[in-house]
C-alpha positions in Angstrom: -16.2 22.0 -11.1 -18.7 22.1 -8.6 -19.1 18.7 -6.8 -20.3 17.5 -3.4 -17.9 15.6 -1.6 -19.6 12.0 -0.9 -17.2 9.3 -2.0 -14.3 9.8 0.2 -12.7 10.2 3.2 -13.3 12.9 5.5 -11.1 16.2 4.3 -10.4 16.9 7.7 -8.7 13.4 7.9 -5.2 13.3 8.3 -4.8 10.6 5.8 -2.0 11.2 3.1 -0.3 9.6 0.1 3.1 10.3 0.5 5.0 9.3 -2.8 9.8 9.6 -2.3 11.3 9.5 -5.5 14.6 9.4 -5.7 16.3 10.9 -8.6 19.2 10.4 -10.4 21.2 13.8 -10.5 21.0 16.7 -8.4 17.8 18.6 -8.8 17.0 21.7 -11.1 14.1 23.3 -9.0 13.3 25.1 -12.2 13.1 22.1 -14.6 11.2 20.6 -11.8 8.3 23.3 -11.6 8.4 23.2 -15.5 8.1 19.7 -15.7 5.0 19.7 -13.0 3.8 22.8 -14.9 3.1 21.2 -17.9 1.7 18.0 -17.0 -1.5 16.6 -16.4 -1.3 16.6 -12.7 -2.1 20.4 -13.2 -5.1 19.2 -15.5 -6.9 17.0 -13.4 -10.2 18.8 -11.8 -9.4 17.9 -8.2 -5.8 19.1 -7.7 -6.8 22.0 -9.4 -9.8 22.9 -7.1 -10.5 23.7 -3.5 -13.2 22.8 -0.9 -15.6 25.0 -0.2 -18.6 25.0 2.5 -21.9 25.8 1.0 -24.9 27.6 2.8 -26.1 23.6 3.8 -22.7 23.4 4.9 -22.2 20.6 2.7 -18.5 20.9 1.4 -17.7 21.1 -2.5 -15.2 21.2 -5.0 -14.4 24.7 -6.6 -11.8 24.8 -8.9 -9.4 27.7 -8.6 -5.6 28.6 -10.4 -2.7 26.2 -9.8 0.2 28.2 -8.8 3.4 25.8 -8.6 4.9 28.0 -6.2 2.3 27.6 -3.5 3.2 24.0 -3.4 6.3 24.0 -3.6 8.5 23.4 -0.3 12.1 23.1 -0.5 14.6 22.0 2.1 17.9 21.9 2.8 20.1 20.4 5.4 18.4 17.5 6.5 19.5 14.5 9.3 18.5 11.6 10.3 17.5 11.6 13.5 19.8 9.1 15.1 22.7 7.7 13.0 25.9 5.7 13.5 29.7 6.3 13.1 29.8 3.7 10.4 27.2 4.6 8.5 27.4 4.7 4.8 26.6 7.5 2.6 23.5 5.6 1.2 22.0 4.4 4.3 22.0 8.0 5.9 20.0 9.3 2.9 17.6 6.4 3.5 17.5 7.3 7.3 17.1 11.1 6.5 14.4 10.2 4.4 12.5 7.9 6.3 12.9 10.2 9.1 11.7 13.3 7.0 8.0 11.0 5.9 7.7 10.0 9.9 8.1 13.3 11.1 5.6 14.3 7.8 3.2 11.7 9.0 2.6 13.6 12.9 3.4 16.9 12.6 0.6 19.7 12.6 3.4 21.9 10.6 3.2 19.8 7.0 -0.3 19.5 7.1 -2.7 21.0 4.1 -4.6 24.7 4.1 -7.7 23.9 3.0 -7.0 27.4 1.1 -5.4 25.6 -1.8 -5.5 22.4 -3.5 -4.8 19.5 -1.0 -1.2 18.8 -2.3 2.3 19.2 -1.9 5.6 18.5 -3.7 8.7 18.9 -1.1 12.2 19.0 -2.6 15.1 17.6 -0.4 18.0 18.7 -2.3 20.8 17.2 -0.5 18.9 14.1 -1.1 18.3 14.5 -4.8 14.7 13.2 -3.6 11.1 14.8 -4.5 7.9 13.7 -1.7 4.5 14.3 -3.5 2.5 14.3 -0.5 -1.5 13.9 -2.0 -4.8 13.9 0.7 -6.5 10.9 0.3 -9.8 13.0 -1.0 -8.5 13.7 -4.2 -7.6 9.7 -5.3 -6.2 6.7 -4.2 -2.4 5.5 -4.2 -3.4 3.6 -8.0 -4.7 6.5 -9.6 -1.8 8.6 -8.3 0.5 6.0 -10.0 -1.3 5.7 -13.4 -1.0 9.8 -13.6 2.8 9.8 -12.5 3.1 7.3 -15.5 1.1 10.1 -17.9 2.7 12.7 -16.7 6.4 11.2 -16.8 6.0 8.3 -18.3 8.0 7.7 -21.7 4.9 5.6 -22.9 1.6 7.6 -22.7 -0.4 4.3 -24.0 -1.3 1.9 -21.3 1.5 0.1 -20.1 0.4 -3.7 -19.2 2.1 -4.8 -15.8 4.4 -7.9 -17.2 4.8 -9.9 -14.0 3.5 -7.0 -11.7 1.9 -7.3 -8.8 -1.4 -8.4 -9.0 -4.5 -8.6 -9.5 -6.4 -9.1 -6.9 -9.1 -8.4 -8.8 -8.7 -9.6 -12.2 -8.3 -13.1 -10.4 -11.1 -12.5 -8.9 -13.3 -11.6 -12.0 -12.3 -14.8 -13.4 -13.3 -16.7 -10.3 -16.3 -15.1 -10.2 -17.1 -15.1 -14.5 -16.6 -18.9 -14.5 -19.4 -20.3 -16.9 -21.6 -23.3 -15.0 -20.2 -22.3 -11.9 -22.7 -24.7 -10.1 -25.0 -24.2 -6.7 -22.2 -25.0 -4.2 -19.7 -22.4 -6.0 -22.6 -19.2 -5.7 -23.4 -21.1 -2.2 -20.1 -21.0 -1.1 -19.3 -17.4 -2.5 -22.0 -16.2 -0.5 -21.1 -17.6 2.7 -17.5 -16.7 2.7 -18.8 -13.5 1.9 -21.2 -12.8 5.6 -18.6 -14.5 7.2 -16.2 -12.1 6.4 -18.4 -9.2 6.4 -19.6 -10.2 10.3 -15.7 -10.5 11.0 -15.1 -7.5 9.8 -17.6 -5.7 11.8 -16.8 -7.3 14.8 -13.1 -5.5 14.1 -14.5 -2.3 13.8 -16.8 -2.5 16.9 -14.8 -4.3 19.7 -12.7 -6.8 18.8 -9.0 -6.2 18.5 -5.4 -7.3 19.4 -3.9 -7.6 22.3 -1.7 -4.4 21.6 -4.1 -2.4 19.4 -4.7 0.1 22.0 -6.3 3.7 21.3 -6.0 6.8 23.4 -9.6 7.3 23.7 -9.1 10.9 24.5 -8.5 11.8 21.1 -8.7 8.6 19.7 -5.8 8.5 18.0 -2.7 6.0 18.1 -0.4 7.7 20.8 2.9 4.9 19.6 6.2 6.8 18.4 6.6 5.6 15.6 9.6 4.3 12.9 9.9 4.0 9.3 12.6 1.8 7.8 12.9 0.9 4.2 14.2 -2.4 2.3 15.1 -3.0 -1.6 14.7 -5.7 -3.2 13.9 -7.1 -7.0 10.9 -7.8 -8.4 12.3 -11.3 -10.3 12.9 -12.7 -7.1 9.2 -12.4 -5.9 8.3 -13.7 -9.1 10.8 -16.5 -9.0 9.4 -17.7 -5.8 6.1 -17.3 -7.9 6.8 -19.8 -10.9 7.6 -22.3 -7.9 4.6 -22.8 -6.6 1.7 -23.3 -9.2 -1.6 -20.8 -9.2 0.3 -18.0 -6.9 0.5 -14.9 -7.4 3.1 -12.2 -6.5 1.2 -11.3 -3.5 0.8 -14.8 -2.5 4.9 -14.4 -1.9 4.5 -11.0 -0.3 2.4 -12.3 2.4 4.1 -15.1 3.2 7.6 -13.5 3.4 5.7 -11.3 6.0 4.2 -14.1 7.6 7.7 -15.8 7.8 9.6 -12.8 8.8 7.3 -12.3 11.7 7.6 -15.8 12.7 11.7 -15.1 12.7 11.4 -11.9 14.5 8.9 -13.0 17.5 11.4 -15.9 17.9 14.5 -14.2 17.7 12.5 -11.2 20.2 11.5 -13.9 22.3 11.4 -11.4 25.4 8.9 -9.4 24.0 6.0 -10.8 26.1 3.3 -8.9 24.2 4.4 -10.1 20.6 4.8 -13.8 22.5 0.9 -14.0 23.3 -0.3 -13.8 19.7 2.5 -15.4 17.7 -0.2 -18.1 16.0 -2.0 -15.1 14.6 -1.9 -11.5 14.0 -4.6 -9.5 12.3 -3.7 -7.7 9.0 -6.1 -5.3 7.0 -4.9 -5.8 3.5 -5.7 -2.7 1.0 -7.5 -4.2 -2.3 -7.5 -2.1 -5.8 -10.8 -2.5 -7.4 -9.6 -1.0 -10.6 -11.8 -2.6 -13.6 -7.8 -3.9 -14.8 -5.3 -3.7 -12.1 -2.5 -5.3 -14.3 -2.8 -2.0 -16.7 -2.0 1.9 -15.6 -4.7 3.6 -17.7 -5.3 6.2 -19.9 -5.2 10.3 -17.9 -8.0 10.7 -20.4 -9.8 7.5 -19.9 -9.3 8.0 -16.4 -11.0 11.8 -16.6 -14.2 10.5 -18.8 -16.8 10.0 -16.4 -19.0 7.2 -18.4 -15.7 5.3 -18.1 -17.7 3.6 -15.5 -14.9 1.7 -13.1 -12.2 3.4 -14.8 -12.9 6.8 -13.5 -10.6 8.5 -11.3 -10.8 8.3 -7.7 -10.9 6.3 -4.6 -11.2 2.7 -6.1 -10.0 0.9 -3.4 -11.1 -1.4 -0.4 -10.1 -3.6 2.8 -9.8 -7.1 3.6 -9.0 -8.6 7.2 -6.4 -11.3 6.7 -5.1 -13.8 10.0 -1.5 -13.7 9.4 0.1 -17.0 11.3 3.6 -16.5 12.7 4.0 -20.2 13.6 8.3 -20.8 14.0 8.2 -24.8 12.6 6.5 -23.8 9.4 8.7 -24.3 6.3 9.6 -20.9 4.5 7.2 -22.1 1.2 5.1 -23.6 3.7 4.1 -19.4 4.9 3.3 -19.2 1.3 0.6 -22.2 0.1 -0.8 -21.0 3.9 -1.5 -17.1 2.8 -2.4 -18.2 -0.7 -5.2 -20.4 0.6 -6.5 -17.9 2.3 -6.3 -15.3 -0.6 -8.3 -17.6 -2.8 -11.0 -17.8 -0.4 -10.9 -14.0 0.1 -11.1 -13.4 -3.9 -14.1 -16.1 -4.0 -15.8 -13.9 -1.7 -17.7 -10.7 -2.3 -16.3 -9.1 0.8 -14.1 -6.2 -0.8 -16.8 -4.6 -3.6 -19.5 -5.3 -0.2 -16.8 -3.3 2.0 -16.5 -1.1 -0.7 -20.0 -0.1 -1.4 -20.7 0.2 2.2 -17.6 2.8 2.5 -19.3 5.0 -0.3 -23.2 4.7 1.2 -21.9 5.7 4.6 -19.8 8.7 3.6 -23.3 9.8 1.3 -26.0 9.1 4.1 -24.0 9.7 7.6 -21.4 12.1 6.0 -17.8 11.0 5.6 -16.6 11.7 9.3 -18.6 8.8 10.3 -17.1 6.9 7.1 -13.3 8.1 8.6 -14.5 6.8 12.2 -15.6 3.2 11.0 -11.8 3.5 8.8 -10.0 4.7 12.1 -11.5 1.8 14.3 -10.7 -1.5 11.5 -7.2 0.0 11.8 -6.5 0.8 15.1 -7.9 -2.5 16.3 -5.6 -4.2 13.8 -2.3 -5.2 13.9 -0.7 -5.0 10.5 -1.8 -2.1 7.5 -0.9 -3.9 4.6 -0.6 -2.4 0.9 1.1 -3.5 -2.7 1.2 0.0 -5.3 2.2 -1.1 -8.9 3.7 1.6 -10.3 5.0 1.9 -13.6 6.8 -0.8 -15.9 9.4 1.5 -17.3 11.5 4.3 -15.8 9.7 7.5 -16.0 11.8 11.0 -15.7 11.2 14.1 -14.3 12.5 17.4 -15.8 15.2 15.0 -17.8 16.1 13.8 -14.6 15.3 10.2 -14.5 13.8 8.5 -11.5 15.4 5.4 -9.7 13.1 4.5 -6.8 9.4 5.3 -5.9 8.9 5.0 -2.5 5.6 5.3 -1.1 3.2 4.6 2.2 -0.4 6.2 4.0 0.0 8.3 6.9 -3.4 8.9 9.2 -4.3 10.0 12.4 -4.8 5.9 13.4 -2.5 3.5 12.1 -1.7 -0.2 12.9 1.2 -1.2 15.0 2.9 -2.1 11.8 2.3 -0.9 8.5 3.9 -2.6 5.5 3.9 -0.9 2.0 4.9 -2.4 -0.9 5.8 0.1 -4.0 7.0 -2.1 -7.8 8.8 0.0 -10.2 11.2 -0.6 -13.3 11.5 -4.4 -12.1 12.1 -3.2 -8.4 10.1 -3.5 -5.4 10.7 -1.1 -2.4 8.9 -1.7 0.7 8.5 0.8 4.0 7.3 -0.5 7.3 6.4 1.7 9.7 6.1 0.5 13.7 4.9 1.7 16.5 7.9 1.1 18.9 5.7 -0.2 21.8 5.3 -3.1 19.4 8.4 -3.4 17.5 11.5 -2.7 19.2 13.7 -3.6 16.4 12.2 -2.5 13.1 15.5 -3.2 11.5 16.0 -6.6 12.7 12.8 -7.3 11.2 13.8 -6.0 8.1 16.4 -8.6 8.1 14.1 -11.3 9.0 11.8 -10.7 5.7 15.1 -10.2 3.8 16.0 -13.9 4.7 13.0 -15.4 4.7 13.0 -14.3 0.8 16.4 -16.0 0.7 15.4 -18.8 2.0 12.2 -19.0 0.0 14.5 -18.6 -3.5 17.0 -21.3 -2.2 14.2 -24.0 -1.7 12.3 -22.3 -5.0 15.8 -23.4 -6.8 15.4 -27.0 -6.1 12.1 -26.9 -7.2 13.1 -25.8 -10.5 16.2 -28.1 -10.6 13.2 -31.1 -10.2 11.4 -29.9 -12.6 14.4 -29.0 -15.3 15.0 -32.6 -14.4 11.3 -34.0 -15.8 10.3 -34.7 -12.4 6.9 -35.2 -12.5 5.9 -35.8 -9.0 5.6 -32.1 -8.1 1.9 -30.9 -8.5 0.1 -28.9 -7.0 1.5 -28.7 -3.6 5.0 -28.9 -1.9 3.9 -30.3 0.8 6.5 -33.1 -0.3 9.0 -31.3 -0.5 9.2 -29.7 3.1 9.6 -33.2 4.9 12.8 -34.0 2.8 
């Protein structure tokens, strides 16, 4: 394998994939390297190659021998780095954790040598936890997931995503594949589509938040910074879901952030900075552009090149999303308000346009210019927002079966708040990560999205109760339902 590298981010980018999975019991280290040994993770061209500078000084892919050894990084003895008298076994895991992928995400020590394929698996024993750290130059966060599921999965065919998060662009194929969609539709479609694009490079060239600053020294985002995590189950996004006709599981993500925020900035009210833009707060929201998000493909129909959008690799793009923090709105009120704006997003052409731009920057200017346009939408944003679906079914590792899968994007910018969203075996686990200067509190507002999800299933109940009852009033919109 001898490629150029055009299509992705700059190598010399700090921008990783860092993947927790917890497992169930303690952890053979020699059943581990086995199990990594013989799967297709050692088979796919780009974790088994290295980049190498050419006489043009263009930088390629040369494939070189795997040895498990060089990537593997054990440690023992972990802390948290702050932790409380009556703190539970489980939450100081969670802390040692989180505070093992933070201190992963800014120190020079745990970054890649460019000597050896650009990946890591670290083993924290006491924690019966694996981290597969990946750069972002050898696939995106979906592709990882659809190999984990080949390479551990106890279904090789392709797994369809019952109720999984979705689809941002499946729904938006069908939008777009209607049959007599008239002149206003294609009008319309169209102008959504510069308006966004012109917003979005506005973002990138000077606008930005209030408290999106950048050390322009090295222009990088000098915040501290916080990782907390939160559990919750997948049925209850999807029970919010079947509440509310034509939304989608994302729908409910965004507005439990939306709501949550609204909580938090209320509850924080002395937080002067956070005060000034509680109407609206500027998200970028990562988008898979996976031919079928709903399915984890095929390693080998991943690996065939004339697969055409099913190839591996970075297949993903960004959207710029207002998310309004308004305190009066009803809880399911945060939701019809993001999932109006979703719609007009997926009628728009703004992603695949973002998309294609990405990939003919990084092959005319070279991809540090591509990274610098990235490192600007980000660090003039507020929010980072990303949903991973990750496999249906439990998948095991070495006979030791995973519970959780954990997962977020670490760069050298990052928004002030970055929410990641991982689904797997009917579970959602979701990591923010704040830059202190804006978030104080990253636990409170942990609690706020926790019950603004409550409150969303208690008002979703009634709903259902109406409708068990052959109420037919309820159509398409609850709006009256939040003024009884």
């Amino acid at each position: 394998m001898n490629k150029t590298i055009k299509d992705h981010f700059d190598v010399d980018d700090h921008q990783v994939i860092n993947l927790a999975m917890g497992l169930k019991y303690p952890i053979d280290i020699e059943a581990l390297k086995l199990a990594f040994c013989n799967s297709v993770l050692i088979k796919n061209p780009k974790f088994c190659s290295v980049i190498t500078t050419d006489k043009k000084g263009k930088k390629n892919w040369q494939k070189t021998h795997v040895n498990i050894n060089d990537h593997l990084i054990i440690h023992h003895h972990l802390s948290p780095t702050t932790t409380t008298v009556d703190t539970s076994l489980e939450d100081y895991k969670e802390a040692t954790i989180n505070a093992f992928l933070t201190n992963a995400a800014g120190s020079s020590k745990l970054t890649f040598d460019q000597n050896k394929p650009l990946w890591k698996l670290h083993v924290l024993m006491d924690l019966n936890c694996v981290v597969l750290r990946v750069h972002h130059a050898l696939g995106d966060e979906f592709s990882l997931m659809s190999m984990l599921s080949a390479c551990f999965g106890r279904n090789s065919e392709n797994i369809k995503q019952k109720g999984y998060m979705d689809d941002y662009q499946s729904m938006k194929s069908n939008i777009h594949m209607k049959k007599n969609r008239g002149f206003w539709e294609v009008f319309q479609s169209l102008w959504l589509t510069l308006i966004y694009l012109l917003r979005f490079v506005g973002r990138i060239l000077w606008i930005k938040d209030e408290f999106s600053e950048v050390d322009e020294s090295n222009k990088c985002v000098v915040w501290p910074s916080k990782l907390v995590s939160a559990e919750y189950m997948l049925e209850d996004f999807w029970y919010v879901k079947t509440a509310i006709p034509c939304t989608t599981i994302n729908d409910v993500l965004l507005g439990v952030i939306s709501c949550g925020l609204s909580k938090y900035i209320d509850l924080e009210s002395t937080r002067a900075k956070l005060k000034e833009q509680q109407h609206s707060l500027t998200a970028i929201f990562k988008v898979n552009l996976h031919k079928d998000p709903t399915v984890l493909q095929k390693f080998e129909d991943m690996m065939k090149t004339s697969s055409g959008s099913s190839t591996w690799g970075d297949k993903t793009s960004l959207v710029l999303l207002p998310i309004y923090c308004r305190k009066r709105l009803h809880p399911l009120e945060h939701v019809t308000v993001m999932k109006a704006i979703m719609n007009k997003k997926k009628m728009s052409y703004e992603a695949n346009c973002i998309h294609f731009a990405k990939k003919c920057i990084a092959s005319c200017l070279g991809p540090k210019v591509g990274s610098w346009f990235y490192d600007r939408a980000l660090s003039n944003s507020t929010l980072m927002i990303s949903t991973i679906k990750g496999p249906a079914e439990e998948i095991v590792i070495g006979n030791n079966p995973v519970t959780y899968i954990r997962g977020h994007i670490s760069s050298k910018s990052h928004a002030g708040i970055t929410i990641s969203m991982v689904s797997y075996a009917g579970r959602v686990d979701v990591q923010v990560m704040v830059a202190k200067e804006v978030i104080s509190n990253p636990h409170l507002l942990i609690k706020c999205f926790h019950e603004s999800l409550l409150e969303m299933k208690s008002y979703s109940k009634l709903i259902h109760l109406l409708l068990s009852t052959g109420n037919t009033t309820y159509n398409t919109s609850v709006d009256w339902f939040l003024y009884v």
